[in-house]
N, C-alpha and C positions, 0 to 999 in steps of 0.2 A: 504494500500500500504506500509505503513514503517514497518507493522507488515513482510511481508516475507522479506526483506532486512535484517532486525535484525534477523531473521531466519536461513537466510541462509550466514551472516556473523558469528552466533554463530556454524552451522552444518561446516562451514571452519575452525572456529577456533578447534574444537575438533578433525576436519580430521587433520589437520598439529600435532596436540599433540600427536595424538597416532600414526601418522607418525613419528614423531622425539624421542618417546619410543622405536616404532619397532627399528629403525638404531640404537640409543645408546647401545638396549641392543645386538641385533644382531650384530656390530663394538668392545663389550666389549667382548665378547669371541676370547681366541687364540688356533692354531689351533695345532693338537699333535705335529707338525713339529716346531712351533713357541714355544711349550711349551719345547721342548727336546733342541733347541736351547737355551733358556735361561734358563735354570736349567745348561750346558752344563758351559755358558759364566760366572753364580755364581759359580760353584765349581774352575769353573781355578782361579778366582778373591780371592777364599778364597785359596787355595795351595798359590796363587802367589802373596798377598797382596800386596807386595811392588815394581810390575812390573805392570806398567797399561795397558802394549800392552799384556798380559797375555793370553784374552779372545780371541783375534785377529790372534791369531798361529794356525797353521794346526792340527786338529783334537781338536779344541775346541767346534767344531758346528757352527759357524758364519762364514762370511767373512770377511775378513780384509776392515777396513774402510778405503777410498780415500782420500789422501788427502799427507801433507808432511812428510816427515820421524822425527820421533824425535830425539833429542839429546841426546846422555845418561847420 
């Protein structure tokens, strides 16, 4: 009897492991759109080093992030 308990606690633990490989690696890929956006949001940050709302302006690729206006 303790032998299939230990069984089929060990056959769970390896199901949730190669369950939580699948999601890590399927979640670590981004997608053309996500990549073109941030390749988009580093070029303006490098033109624009010394402006950190750079990335954030219209035809950078991204949307401008919520929240309050900065001071300049």
């Amino acid at each position: 009897m303790n032998l299939s308990w230990e069984l089929l606690i060990g056959v769970g633990v390896v199901l949730l492991l190669a369950a939580l490989i699948y999601a890590t690696l399927r979640a670590s890929r981004a997608t053309p759109r996500e990549e073109a956006a941030s390749e988009a949001a580093t070029k303006a940050q490098y033109d624009h080093p010394d402006d950190p709302d750079a990335a954030e302006r219209p035809g950078s690729g991204l949307p401008p992030t919520p929240g309050p206006p900065r001071e300049p």
